[in-house]
N, C-alpha and C positions, 0 to 999 in steps of 0.2 A: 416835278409837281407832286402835294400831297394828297389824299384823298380828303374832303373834306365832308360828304356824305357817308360815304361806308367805315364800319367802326369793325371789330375784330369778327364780327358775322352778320354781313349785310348790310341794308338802310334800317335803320330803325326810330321810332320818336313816337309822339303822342299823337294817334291819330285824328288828320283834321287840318292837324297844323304842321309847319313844314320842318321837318322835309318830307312828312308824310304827308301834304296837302292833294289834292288832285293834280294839278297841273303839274306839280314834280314829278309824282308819281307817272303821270301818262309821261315826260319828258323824259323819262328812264326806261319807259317799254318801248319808244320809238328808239333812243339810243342802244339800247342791250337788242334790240330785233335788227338794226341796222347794221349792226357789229358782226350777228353771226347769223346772218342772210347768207346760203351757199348757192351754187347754180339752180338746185332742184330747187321745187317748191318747198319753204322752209315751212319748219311750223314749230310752236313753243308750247309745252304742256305750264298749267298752272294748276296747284295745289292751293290750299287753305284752310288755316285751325278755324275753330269755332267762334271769335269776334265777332260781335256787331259789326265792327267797320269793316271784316272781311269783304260784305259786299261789294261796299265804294272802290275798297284799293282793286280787286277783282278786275270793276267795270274801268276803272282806269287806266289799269293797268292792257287788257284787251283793246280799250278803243285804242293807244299807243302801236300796240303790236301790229293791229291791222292794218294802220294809217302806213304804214310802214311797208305792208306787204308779206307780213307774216301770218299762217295759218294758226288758231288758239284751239288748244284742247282743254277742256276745261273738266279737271277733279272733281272736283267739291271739295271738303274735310277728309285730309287724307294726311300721315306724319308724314315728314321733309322726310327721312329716307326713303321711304314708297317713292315720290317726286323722284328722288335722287335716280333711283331702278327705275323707274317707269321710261324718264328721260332718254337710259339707255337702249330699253326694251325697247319706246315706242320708235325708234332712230329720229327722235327732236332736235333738234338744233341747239335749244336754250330749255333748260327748265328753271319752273318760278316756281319757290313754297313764299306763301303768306304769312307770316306768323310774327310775333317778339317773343315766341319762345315759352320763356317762365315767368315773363313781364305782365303785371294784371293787364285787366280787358280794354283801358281806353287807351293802350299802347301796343302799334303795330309795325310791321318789319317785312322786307323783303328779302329772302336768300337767291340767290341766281348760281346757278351749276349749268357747267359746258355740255355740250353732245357725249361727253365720256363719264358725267355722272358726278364728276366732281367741282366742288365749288371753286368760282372765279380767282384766279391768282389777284395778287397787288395791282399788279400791271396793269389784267384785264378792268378792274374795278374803277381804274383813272383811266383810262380807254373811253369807259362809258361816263363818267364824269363829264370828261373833255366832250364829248357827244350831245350831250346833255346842254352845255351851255351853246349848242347851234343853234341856228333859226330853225325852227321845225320844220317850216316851210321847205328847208332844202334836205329834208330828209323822206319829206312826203313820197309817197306814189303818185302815178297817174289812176284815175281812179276807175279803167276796167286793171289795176293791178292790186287791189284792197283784198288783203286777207278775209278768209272766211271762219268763223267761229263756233263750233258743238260742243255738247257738255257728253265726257267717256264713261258709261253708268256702269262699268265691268272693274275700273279699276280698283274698288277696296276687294272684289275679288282675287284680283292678279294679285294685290301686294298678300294678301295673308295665303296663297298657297305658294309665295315665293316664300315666305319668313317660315313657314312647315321643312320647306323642303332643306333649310341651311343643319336642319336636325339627321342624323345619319336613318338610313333609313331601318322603318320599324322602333326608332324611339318612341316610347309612350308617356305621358304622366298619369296614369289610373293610381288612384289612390292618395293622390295630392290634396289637399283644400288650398289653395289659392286666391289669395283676395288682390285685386286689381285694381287701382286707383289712375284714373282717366284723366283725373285732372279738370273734368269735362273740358277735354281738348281735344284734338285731332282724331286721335286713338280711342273714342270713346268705342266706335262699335267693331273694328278690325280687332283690338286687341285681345276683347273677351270671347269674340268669336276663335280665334286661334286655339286659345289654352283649352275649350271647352273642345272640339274637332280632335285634340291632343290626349285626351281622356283625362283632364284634371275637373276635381269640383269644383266652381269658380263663382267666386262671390264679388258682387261688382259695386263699385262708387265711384261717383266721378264721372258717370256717362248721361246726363242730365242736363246737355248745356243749352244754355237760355241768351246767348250773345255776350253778358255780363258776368259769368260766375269762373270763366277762364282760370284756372290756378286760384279762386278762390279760397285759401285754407286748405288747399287739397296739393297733390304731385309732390314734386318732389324737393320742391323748397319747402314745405311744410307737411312734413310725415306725421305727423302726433294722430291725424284721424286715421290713417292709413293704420300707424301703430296698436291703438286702441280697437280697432275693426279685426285686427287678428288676436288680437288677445282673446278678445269678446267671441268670437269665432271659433277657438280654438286651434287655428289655420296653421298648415305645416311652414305657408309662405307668407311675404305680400311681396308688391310690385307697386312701385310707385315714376309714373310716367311723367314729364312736363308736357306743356301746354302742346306742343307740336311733336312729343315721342322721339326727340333723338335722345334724353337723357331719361337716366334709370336707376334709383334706389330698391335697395331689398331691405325688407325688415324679413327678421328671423320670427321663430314661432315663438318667443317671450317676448318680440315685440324694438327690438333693437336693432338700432339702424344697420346698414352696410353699405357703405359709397363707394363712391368709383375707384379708392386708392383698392380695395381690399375687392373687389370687383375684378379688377383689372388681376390683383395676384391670384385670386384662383384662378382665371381663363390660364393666364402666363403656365400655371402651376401644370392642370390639366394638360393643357395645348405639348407643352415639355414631354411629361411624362409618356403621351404617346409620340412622340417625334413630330410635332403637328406645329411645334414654336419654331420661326422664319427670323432669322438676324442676332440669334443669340442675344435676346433679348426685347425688351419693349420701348415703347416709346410712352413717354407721359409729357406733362410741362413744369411750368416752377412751383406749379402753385400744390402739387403731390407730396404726398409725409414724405421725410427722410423715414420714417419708419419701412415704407414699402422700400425706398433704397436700398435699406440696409437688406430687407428679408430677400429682394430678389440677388444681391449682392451674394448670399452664402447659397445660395441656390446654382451659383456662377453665372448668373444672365443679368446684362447690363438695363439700367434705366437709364435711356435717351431722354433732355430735357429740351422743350420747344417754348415758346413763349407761349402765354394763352390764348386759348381758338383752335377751338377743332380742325379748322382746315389744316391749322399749322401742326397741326400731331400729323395729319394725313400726309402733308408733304416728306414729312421726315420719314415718315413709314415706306414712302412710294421710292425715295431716296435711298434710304439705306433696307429694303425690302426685309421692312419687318410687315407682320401679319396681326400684332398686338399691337393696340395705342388708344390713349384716351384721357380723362380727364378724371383731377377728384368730384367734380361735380356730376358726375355720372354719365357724361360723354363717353362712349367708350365707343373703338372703329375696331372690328374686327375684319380687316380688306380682303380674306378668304370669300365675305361672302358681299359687305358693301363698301358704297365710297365716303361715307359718312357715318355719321353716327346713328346706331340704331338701337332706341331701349328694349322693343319688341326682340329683336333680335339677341341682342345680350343677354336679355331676362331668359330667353329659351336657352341659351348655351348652360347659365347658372343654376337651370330647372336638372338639364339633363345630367348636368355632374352629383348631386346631389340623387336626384331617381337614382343613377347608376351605381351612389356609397351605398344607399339603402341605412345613411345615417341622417342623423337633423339638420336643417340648416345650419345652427348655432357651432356645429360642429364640423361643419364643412368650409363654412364662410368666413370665421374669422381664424384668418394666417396670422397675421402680426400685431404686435400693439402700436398702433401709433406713438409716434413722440408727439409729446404735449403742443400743440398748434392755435395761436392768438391770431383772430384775421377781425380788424375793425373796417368800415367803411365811413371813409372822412367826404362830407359832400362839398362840393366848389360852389362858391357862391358868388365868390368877386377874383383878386389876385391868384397867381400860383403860387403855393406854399412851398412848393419843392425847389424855386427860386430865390425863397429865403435865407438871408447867409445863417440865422438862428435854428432854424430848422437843419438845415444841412448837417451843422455843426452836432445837433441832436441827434441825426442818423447817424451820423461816425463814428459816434461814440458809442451807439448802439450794437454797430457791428463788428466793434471791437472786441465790447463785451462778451459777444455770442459768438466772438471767430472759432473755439476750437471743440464748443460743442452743439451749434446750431447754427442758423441761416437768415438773414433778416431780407424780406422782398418789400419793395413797395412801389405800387405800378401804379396807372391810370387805367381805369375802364372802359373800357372799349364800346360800352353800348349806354352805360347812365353819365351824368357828370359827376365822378367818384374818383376817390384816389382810396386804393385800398393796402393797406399794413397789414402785414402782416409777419409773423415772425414765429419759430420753433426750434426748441432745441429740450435738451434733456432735464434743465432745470425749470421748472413749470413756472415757478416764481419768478425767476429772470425774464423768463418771456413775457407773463404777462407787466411784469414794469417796463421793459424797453415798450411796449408797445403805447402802453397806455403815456410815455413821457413822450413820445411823437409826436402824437395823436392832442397833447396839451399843448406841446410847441404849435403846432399849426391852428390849430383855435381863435389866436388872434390873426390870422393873415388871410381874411376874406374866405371864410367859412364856415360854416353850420352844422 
């Protein structure tokens, strides 16, 4: 059986309508509460970003849980890793974050992580699927067995003196200017409170949130305000969060991006240098420059590739017991301290390496050049293009072209209806025509 709700991280869609409708939604908290009900009295923490419709999926998601016979403890706006640690702190059975992440405001999502913090395997996720299509009725309680529901007003506490404490102790940033962008998501008020408790200056945007402005122009799909605010600043940093805080861009003090490829190889670099890197290497997915392969290549530490999904870097990391892994989109899992991805966290490892050269970002952050990397997003509208014998025949030729100096991917999306191309190698030009004649081929085959 495949999963036909959950996509490469959770349930996701436009909220209202399904599969994020109510009735689904509560048909998922009585299934995922029924699954992992244990002897004791169970109980399930819930998290949530800043959405309007946070509310509804909240209340849906809770009357499920209860019906059911599970205890809810209820967050508020708190990032999916907090969720992640808290689930294990609080000893929960199931933790729920609310969010679609980096997806604007009238689109929303549920992530589910076990009693160990980490999100649900395959299995698990068509486990609750199959649950899901029961009668509800025989999933009910008898009704002096109805879970009871409070809301935990401590937990943005816990999570930001837990995200202090992953820093060695006595690390400082005094002397930083730090600009912070919130995304007005999750992370609007844990994050600025952290860096600020840390002794850095800390200049904030993006903590503003109004149910509607969620990633708004802001986080970390759209750095340009974030870039601009430290220019204008003069800021030694910036920090750019998405909508729920697992993922993390840095701009440097001129103002210039740094993603999770180049992210990922200073942690690798640092973590080495003091004996602190676990598996001879890291873990990334496909979608990572061959530039960071090569650089961690001459360094002697391998890059692990996973398909896309953070979970699936995590598995591969718990597998082969690496301590680095993460995404070029700024996922990045450092399992030393969580079981997920954490920006808040990252951002502080990136902080202290930097404190600790007593050089600039610019100069700290960028390790390698990228090879030149074309990523278009084709959207499905009707037919599969990738079934077509013309199109096929266009990828072949494609990856012919690029066999002995680059690499041609092209997937499906796991959370919009997208197929994405993309392709890199060392001829800048080559790539961008393999891509852009793909991306023609499929044009006419039910698409937009």
């Amino acid at each position: 059986m495949t999963r036909k709700l959950f996509g490469t991280d959770g349930i996701r869609g436009e909220a209202n309508r399904p599969p994020m409708d109510v009735d689904t939604i509560m048909r998922c908290g009585m299934a995922a509460g029924s699954m992992f009900k244990n002897g004791h009295r169970p109980r399930v923490v819930i998290g949530k970003d800043t959405r309007l419709s946070g509310y509804m999926v909240e209340q849906a998601l809770t009357a499920g849980f209860l019906s059911v016979g599970m205890d809810v403890l209820l967050f508020g706006p708190l990032p999916t890793p907090a969720v992640a640690m808290l689930t294990r702190s609080l000893r929960a059975d199931l933790g729920v974050m609310i969010s679609a992440s980096h997806n604007p405001f009238h689109d929303n999502g549920i992530k589910l992580f076990g009693p160990d913090g980490y999100k649900l395997s395959d299995e698990q996720e068509k486990e609750i699927e199959r649950l899901m299509r029961a009668d509800p009725a025989s999933l009910a309680v008898a009704p002096d067995k109805l879970g009871r529901a409070k809301r935990i007003e401590d937990a943005q506490a816990r999570y930001i003196e837990f995200a202090k404490r992953t820093l060695p102790r006595g690390q400082r940033f005094d002397g930083l200017r730090v600009v912070i962008d919130c995304a007005n998501g999750a992370a609007y008020k844990v994050a600025p409170d952290v860096l600020w408790e840390l002794g850095a200056e800390v200049v904030k945007i993006g903590i503003e949130p109004d149910g509607f402005n969620i990633n708004d122009g802001l986080g970390t799909t759209a750095p340009q305000t974030l870039q601009a605010k430290v220019r204008e600043m003069r800021a030694d940093v910036g920090i750019a969060l998405d909508g729920d805080a697992d993922r993390v861009m840095i701009v440097d003090e001129k103002g210039r991006v740094i993603d999770g490829d180049q992210i990922i190889a200073l942690i690798a670099t640092a973590y080495a240098e003091r004996q602190l890197l676990s598996g001879g290497g890291v873990v990334a997915t496909v979608m990572s420059n061959l530039g960071l392969e090569r650089y961690l290549d001459d360094l002697g530490l391998e890059l692990v590739r996973t398909q896309v999904g953070d979970r699936y870097v995590m598995e591969r990391m718990r597998a082969g017991g690496y301590n680095v892994g993460g995404e070029q989109s700024g996922h990045v899992i450092l399992s030393d301290f969580v079981s997920t991805g954490d920006g808040l966290v990252t951002a502080l490892q990136v902080l202290a390496v930097v404190a600790n050269s007593g050089r600039k970002v610019s100069e700290v952050c960028h390790l390698f050049t990228p090879v030149p990397q074309v990523l278009e997003n084709v959207r499905i509208n009707g037919a599969d293009p990738l079934k077509d014998t013309r199109v096929q025949q266009v990828i072949a030729e494609a990856e012919r072209r690029l066999a002995d100096t680059g690499r041609l991917l092209i997937r499906r999306s796991g959370t919009e209806p997208l197929i994405r191309v993309m392709a890199e190698g060392d001829d800048e030009q080559l790539v961008r025509a393999v891509v852009a004649e793909i991306v023609a081929a499929m044009q006419p085959v039910g698409v937009g």
